[in-house]
C-alpha positions in Angstrom: 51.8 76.2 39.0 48.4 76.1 36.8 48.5 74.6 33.4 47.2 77.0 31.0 45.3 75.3 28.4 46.7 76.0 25.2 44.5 77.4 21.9 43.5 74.7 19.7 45.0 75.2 16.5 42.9 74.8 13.5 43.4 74.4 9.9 42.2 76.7 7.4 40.6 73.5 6.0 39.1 72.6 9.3 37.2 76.0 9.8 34.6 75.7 6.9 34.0 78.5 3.8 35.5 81.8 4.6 33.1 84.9 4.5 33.1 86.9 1.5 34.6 90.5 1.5 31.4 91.1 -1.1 28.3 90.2 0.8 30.1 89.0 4.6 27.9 85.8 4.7 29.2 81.8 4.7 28.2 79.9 1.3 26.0 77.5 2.0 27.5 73.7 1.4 25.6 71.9 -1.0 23.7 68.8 0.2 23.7 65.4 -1.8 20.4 64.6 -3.5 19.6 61.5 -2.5 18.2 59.6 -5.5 15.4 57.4 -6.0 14.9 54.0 -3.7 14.8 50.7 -5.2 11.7 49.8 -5.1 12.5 46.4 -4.1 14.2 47.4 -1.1 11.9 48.0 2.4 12.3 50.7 4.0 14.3 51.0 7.3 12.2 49.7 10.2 9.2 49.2 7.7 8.1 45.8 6.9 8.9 45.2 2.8 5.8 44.4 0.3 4.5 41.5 1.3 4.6 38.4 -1.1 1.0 37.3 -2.4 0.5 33.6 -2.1 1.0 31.0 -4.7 -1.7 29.9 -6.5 -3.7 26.4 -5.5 -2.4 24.1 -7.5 -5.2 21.9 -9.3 -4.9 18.3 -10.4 -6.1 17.9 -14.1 -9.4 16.1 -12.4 -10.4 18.9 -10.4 -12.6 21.3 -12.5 -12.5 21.2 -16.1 -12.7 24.4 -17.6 -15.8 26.0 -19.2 -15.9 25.4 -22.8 -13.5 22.4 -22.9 -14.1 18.8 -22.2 -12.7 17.7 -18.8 -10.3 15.1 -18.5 -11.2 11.3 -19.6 -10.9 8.7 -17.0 -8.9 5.9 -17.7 -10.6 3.3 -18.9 -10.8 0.4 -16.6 -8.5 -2.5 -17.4 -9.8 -5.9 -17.7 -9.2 -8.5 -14.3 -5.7 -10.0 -15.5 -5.7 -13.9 -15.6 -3.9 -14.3 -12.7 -6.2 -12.6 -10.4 -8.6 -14.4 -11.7 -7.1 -17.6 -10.9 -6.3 -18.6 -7.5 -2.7 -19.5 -6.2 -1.5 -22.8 -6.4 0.8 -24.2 -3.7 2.4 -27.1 -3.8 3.9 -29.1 -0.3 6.0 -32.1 -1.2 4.7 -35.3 0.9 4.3 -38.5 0.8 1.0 -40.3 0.8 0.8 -41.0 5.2 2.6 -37.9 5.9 -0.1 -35.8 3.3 -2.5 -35.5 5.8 -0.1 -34.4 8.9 0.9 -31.6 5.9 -2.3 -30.3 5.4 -2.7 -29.6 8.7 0.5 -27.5 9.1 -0.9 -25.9 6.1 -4.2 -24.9 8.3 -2.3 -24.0 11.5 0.4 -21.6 9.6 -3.3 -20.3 7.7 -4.9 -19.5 11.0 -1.7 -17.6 12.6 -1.5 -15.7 9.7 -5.0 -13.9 10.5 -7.3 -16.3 8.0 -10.3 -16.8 9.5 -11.0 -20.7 10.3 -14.2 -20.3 7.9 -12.2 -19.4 5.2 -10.5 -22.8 4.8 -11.5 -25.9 3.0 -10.0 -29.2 3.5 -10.3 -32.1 0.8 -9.1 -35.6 1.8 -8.7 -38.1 -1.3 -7.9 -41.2 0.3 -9.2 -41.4 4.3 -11.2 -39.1 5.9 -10.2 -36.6 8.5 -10.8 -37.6 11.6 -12.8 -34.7 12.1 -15.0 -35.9 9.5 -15.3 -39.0 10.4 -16.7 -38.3 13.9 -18.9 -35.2 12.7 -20.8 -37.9 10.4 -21.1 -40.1 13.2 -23.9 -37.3 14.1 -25.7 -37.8 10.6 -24.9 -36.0 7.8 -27.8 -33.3 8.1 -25.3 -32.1 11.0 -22.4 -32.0 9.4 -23.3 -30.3 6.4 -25.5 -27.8 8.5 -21.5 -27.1 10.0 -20.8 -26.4 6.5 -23.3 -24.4 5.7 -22.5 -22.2 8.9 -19.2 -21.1 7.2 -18.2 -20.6 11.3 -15.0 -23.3 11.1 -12.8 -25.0 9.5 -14.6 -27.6 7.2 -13.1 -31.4 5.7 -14.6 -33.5 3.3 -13.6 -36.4 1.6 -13.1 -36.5 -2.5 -16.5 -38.2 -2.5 -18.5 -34.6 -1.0 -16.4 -32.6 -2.8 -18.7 -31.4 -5.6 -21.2 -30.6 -2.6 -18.7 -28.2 -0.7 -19.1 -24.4 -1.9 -16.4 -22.3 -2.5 -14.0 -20.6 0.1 -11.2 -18.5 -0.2 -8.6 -21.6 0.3 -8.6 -24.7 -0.2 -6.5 -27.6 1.4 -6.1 -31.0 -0.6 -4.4 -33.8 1.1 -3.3 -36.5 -1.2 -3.2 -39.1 1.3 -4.5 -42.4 -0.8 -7.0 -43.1 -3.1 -6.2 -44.2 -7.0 -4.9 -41.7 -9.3 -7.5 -41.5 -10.8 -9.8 -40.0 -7.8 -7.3 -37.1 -7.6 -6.8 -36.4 -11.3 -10.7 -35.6 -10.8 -10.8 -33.7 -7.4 -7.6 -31.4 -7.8 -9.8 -29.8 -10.7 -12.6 -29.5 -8.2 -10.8 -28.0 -5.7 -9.1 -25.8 -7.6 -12.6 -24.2 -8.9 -13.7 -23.8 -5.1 -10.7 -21.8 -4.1 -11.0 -18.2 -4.3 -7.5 -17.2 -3.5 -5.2 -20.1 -2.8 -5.1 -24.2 -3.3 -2.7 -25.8 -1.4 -2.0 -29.4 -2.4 0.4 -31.6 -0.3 1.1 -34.9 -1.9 3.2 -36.2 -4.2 4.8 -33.4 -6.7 5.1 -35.5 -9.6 1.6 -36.9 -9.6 0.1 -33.5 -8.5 2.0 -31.6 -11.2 0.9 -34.1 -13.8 -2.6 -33.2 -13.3 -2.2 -29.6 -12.6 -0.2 -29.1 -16.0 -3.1 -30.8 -17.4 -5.7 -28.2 -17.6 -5.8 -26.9 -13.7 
């Protein structure tokens, strides 16, 4: 047998305003008034006000502004003393082992990236052997070799004062009276533009060098 579908019942409440006996027509329902939009707040599938950029940002030094006296430049500071002066190194040795020192010195010099015409070598007692057998040549060819600035140069105490300055300077204490090195450590320490290395004996080196060097 069929269902018969049965009549929905609705609530007074459910069926909207009644119509009026008066006029026979539905009130109308109010609707909200929707009040005003932040104005913050974009609008629904608009893109919001878009945010102006910050301003440059100027260091004092850029433009001084017209009418007023730009910024004063530091003045510049005066070289200090100590770079000036060049390094001083010192490498404990006795007088034969002074000479095998200074040559570390140069080796550990040239790894490092100094070019070989940067260093100076001063011998107070014997001479370098490289000396030695570079004067065998006459000594217009060895100082020509000097004067080239291409290699590593050595000279004995005795050619110091000849010898123009480089940025270091090696001084092997290997012989010679105390008296020859009390006058070429000042020497060589007026040729070196960056660093003096001395390898000798620390007392008698640092009794000259705290004497004025």
């Amino acid at each position: 047998m069929p269902l018969i579908p049965e009549e929905p019942q609705i609530h007074e409440s459910a069926q909207g305003p009644r119509a009026t006996p008066a006029s026979g027509r539905i009130a109308p329902t109010p609707r909200p008034v929707p009040g005003p939009r932040p104005a913050a707040s974009p609008r629904p599938g608009r893109p919001g006000p878009l945010r102006p950029a910050p301003p440059v940002q100027r260091t004092p030094h850029d433009v001084a502004k017209p009418g007023l006296p730009g910024p004063t430049a530091p003045a510049a500071s005066a070289p200090t003393q100590a770079s000036a002066t060049p390094q001083i190194q010192l490498i404990p040795a006795s007088a034969a082992g002074a000479l095998d020192a200074a040559e570390e010195a140069v080796d550990l010099l040239l790894d490092s990236g100094r070019a070989p015409g940067d260093v100076l070598v001063i011998t107070t007692g014997e001479q370098h052997p490289w000396a030695a057998h570079e004067l065998s040549f006459g000594e217009a060819a060895y100082w020509a070799q000097h004067d080239a600035g291409d290699d590593v140069f050595y000279a004995d105490a005795t050619a110091v004062s000849r010898a123009v300055s480089r940025p270091v300077v090696v001084v092997a204490v290997n012989g010679g009276s105390a008296a020859a090195a009390a006058d070429v450590l000042p020497l060589a320490h007026a040729r070196a533009g960056a660093l003096l290395i001395v390898c000798g004996d620390p007392q008698q080196i640092n009794s000259v060098l705290g004497a004025g060097v």
